[in-house]
C-alpha positions in Angstrom: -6.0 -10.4 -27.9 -2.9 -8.2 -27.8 -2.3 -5.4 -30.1 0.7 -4.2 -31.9 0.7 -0.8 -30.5 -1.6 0.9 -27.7 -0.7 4.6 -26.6 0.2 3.0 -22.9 1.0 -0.5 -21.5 0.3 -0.6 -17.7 2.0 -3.5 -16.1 0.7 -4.9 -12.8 -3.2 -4.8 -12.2 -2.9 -3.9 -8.5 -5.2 -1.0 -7.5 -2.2 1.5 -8.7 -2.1 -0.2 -12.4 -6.3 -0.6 -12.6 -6.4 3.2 -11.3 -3.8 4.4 -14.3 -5.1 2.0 -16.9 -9.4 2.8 -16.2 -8.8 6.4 -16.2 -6.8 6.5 -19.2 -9.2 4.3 -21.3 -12.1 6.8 -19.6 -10.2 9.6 -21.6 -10.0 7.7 -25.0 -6.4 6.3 -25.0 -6.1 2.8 -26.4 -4.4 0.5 -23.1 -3.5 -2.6 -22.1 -3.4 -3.6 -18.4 -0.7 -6.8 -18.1 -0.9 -8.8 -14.9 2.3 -11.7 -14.0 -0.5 -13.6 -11.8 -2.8 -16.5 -13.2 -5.2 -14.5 -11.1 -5.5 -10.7 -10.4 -5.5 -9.9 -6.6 -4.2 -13.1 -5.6 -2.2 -13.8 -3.2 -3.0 -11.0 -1.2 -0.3 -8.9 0.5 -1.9 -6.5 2.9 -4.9 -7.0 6.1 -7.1 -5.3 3.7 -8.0 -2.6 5.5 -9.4 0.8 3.5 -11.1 3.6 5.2 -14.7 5.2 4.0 -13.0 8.1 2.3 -10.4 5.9 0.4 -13.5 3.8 -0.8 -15.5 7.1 -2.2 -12.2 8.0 -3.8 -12.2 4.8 -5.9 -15.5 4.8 -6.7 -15.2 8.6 -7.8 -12.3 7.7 -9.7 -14.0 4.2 -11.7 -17.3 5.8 -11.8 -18.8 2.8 -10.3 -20.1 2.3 -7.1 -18.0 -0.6 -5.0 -20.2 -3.9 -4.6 -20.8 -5.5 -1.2 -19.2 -8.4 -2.3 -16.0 -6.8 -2.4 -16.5 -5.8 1.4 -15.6 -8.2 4.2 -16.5 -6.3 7.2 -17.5 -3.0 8.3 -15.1 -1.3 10.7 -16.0 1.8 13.2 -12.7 1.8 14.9 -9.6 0.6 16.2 -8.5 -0.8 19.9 -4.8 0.0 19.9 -2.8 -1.8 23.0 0.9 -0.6 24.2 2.7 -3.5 26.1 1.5 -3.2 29.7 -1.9 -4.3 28.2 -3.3 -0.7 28.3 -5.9 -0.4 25.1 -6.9 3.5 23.8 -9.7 2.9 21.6 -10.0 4.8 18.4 -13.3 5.8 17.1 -13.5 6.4 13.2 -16.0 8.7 12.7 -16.5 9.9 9.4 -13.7 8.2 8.3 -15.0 4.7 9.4 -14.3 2.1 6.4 -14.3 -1.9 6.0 -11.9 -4.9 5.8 -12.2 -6.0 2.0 -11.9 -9.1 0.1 -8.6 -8.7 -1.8 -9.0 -10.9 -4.2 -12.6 -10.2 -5.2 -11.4 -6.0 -4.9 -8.4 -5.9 -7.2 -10.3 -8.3 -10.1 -13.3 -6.1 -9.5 -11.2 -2.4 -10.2 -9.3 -4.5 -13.1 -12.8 -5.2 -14.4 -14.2 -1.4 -14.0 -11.0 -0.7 -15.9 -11.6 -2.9 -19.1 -15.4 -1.4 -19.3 -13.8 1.9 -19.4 -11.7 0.8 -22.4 -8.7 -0.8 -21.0 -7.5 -4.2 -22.4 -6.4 -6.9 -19.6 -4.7 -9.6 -19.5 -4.0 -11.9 -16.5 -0.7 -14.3 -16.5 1.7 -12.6 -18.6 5.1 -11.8 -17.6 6.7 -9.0 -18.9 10.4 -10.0 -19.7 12.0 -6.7 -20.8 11.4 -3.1 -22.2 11.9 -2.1 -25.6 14.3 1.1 -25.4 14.9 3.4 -28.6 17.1 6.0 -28.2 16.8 6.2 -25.0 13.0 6.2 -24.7 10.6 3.2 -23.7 8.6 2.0 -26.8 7.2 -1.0 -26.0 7.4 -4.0 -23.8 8.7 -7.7 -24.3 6.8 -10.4 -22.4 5.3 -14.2 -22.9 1.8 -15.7 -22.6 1.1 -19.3 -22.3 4.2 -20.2 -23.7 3.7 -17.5 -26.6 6.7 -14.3 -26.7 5.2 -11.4 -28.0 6.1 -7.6 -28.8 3.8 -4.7 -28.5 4.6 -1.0 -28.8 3.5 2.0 -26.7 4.0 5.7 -26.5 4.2 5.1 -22.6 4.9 2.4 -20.0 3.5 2.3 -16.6 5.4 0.5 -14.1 3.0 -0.6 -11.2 4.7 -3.9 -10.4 5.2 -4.0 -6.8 7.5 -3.9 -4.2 9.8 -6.1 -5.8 9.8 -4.0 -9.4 11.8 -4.8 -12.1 10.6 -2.9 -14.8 12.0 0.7 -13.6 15.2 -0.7 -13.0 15.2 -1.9 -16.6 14.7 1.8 -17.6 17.6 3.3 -16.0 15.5 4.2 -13.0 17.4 3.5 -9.4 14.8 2.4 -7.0 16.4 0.5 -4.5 15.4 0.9 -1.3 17.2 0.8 1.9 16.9 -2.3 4.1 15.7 0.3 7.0 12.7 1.5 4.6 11.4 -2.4 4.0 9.6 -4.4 6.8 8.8 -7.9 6.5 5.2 -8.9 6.4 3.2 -12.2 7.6 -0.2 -13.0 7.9 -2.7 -15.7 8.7 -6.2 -15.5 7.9 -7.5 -17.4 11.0 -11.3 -19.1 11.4 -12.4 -20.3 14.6 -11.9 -17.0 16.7 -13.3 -15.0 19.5 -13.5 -11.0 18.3 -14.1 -8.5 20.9 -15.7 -6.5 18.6 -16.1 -7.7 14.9 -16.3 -3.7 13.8 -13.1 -2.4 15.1 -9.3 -3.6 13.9 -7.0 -4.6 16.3 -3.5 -3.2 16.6 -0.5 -4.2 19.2 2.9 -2.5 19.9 5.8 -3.8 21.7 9.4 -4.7 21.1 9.1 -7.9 22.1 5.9 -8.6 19.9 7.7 -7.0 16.9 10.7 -5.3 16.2 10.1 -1.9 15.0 6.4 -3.1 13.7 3.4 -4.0 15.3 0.5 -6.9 15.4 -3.1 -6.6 13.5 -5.7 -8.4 13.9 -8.4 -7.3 10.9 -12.1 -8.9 11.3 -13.7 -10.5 8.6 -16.9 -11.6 9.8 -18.2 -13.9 12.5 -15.2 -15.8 14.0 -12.7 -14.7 10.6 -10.0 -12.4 10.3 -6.6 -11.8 9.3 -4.0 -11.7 12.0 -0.5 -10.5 10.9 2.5 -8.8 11.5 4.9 -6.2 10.3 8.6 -6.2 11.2 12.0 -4.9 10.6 14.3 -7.3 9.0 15.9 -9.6 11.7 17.4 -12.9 12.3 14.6 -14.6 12.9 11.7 -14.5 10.4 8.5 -12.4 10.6 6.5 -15.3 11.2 8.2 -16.6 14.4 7.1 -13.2 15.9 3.2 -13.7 14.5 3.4 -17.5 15.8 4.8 -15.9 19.5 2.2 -13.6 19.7 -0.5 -16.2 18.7 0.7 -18.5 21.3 1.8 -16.9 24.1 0.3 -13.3 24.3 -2.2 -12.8 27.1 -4.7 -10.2 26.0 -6.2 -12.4 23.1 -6.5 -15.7 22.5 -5.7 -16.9 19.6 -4.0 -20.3 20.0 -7.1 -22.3 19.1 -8.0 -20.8 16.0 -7.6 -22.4 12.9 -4.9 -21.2 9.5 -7.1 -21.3 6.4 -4.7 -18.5 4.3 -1.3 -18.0 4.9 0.5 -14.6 3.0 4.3 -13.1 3.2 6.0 -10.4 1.6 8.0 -7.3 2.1 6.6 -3.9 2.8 7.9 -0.5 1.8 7.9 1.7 5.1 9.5 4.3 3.3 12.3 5.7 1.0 10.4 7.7 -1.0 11.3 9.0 -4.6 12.5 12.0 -5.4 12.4 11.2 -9.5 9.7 8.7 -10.9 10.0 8.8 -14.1 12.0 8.4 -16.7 11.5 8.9 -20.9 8.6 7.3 -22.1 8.0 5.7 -18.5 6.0 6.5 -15.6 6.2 4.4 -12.0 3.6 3.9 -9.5 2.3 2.8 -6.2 4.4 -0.2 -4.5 7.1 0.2 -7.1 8.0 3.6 -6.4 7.5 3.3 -2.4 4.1 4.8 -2.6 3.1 3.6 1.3 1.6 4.9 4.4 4.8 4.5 6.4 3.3 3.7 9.9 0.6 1.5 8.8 2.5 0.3 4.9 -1.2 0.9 3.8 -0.9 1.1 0.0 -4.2 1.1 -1.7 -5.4 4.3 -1.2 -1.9 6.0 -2.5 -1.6 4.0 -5.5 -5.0 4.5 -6.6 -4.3 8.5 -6.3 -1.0 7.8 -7.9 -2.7 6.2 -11.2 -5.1 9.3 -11.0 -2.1 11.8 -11.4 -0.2 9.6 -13.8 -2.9 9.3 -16.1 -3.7 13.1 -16.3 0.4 13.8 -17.1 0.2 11.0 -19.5 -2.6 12.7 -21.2 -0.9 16.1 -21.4 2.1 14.2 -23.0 0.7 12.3 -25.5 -1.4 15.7 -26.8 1.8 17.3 -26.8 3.6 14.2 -28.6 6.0 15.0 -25.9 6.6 11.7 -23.6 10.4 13.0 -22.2 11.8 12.7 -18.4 11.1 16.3 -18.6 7.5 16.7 -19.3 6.6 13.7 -17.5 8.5 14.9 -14.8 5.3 16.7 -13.6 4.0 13.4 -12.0 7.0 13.6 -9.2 5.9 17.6 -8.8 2.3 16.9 -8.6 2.3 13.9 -6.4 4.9 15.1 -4.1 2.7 18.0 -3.7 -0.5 15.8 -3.3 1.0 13.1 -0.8 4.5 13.3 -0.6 4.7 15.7 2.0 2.3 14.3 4.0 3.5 11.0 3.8 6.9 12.3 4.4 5.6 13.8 7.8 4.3 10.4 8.6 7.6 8.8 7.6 9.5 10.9 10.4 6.8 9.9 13.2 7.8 6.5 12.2 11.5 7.0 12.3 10.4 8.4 16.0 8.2 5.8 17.4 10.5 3.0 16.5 13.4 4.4 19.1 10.5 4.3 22.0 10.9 1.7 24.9 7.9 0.2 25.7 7.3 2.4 29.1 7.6 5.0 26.5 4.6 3.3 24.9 2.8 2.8 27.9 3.7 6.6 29.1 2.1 7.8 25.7 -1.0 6.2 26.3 -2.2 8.0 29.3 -2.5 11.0 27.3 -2.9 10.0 23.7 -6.6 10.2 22.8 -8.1 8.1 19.6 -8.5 11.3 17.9 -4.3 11.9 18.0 -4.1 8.2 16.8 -6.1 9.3 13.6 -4.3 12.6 13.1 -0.8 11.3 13.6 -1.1 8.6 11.4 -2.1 10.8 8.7 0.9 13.0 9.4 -1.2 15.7 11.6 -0.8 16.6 15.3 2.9 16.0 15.5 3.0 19.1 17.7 1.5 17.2 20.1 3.2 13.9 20.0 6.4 16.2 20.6 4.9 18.2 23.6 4.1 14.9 25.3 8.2 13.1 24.2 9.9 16.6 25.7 8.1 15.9 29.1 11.1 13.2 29.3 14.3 14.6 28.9 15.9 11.7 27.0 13.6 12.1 24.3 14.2 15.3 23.7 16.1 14.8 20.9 13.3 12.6 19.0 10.7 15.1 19.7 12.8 18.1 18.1 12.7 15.0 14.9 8.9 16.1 14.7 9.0 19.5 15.2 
């Protein structure tokens, strides 16, 4: 049951919160790991997707080995089609990965996490933050009906997209409207795949403002169709339920809903400050995303890595200020900041194209540029092929 005191109280056991909490209790700090749900990873947010490298990453960072169970499908590659129909297929390589069960994934790292040490607790909801002096000490939150108090030398935010916890502290982490797409998605049963080992992506303005269509295998006949989109009028799910029923390079209209997710997606906005005395934020909560693909559990993971090891440092110096925990923002902006920044402005880019522009790009793209650009690589080359038309001259100088 809970303690009195631990040296840190994570709070969210997402991959970001299981990734701080398990390598904190690996280095011998006492930790509890607090989780709002009845039941960790669920509902899930995301199509799942996580490449090879990602996956060796976790399992380097647990010191476990991921089980099959956790992994819904292989995946080699990706077919990515522009709105004339036009496909460029991507081919992995090295970096192929799988499509994973969510909800089996997250309670499996929150698991690894309390072997290492950590203590977790599912459905409990942190109401408020203990502040003394100006420092987090503690947390305030309620289980089964039960209030409860329980002090810490640190708190970890890791409490998603729509985080409370930093704004409690003082910490401004509002994000623009223009940074935050709105995500739908249908698990869907009953379908024909074209190839059950490559991801599906589609781009057009008409299929989604800004965004773009997935369709993630998960099996024989299984996979989770969803979209991404800026903030409109009209909800994200009357795009997904257009492009089920009415576009004509899959067919889709005949397959059956069996899980039905929603939620909003950071796309951006990243922080320059993440921290704050005697707190720490991470993943989701502090915009921690791939901005072209809102992939988040590979940067959340690395996130928790880097928090723990300035946590460490902090609590061995009995020092837990804004200042000395202030290495966190210098070490991840180093680590993936600037990359994702990079990937952030390719976004900003691709989101004034037409769709001839799309089309146009296609011709000369290859599936290795896919791969690069998305990880914020090649944007020399994206930028050769925009200045070829004069009115995008502008947007490719934006990469340059």
């Amino acid at each position: 049951m809970i303690k009195e005191n631990y040296d840190v109280i994570v709070i969210g056991a997402g991959p970001g919160g299981s990734s701080t909490a398990g390598n904190l209790a690996r280095k011998g700090f006492s930790v509890a790991l607090f989780e709002k749900r009845q039941e960790i990873g669920s509902p899930k947010r995301c199509g799942e997707g996580l490449s090879v490298g990602s996956m060796k990453m976790i399992e380097e960072n647990f010191g476990s080995k991921i089980p099959q169970r956790c992994i819904a499908q292989t995946i080699d590659g990706s077919i990515v089609y522009v709105p004339n129909g036009k496909k460029v297929v991507v081919d992995f390589g090295e970096d192929a990965g799988a499509v994973m069960e969510r909800k089996i994934f997250d309670k499996w790292l929150a698991t690894e996490a309390a072997k290492l040490g950590a203590y977790v607790q599912a459905k409990t909801n942190i109401k408020d933050l203990i502040i003394e002096n100006g420092y987090v000490k503690g947390v305030k939150g309620e289980f089964e009906g039960e209030e409860f108090i329980t002090k810490a030398k640190v708190v970890v935010a890791c409490d998603g997209v729509e985080s409370k916890i930093a704004r409690i502290a003082g910490l401004n982490t509002t994000n623009q409207l223009i940074n935050i797409d709105s995500g739908y998605q249908y698990e869907m049963a009953n379908l024909e795949m074209r190839d059950k080992h490559k991801i599906e992506l589609f781009f057009g303005h008409d299929l989604a403002e800004r965004g773009y269509v997935w369709v993630f295998p998960k099996g024989d006949h299984v996979a989770n169709v969803g979209i991404g989109v800026a903030m409109t009028d009209k909800p994200a799910s009357y795009f997904l339920d257009k492009f089920i029923k009415e576009y004509p390079y899959t067919n889709l209209k005949d397959a059956s809903i069996i899980e039905v997710n929603s939620g909003g997606i950071p796309v951006g906005g990243f922080l320059e400050n993440m921290v704050s005395h005697g707190l720490i934020v991470v993943g989701d909560a502090a915009h921690q995303v791939n901005p072209i693909h809102g992939g988040g559990m590979k940067e959340a993971t690395i996130a928790g890595r880097i928090a723990a090891d300035v946590i460490e440092k902090g609590i061995k110096q009995d020092n837990v200020s804004q200042e000395v925990l202030s290495e966190y923002n210098k070490l991840w902006w180093a680590e993936r900041g600037k990359a994702l920044l990079r990937v952030q402005k390719l976004r900003e880019v691709t989101e004034k194209l037409s769709d001839q522009d799309y089309n146009d790009l296609a011709e000369h793209l290859t599936g290795e540029d896919c791969i690069e650009l998305a990880r914020g690589n090649k944007m020399g080359t994206l930028a050769k092929l925009l200045m070829k038309n004069p009115k995008l001259l502008t947007l490719a100088k934006h990469l340059l």
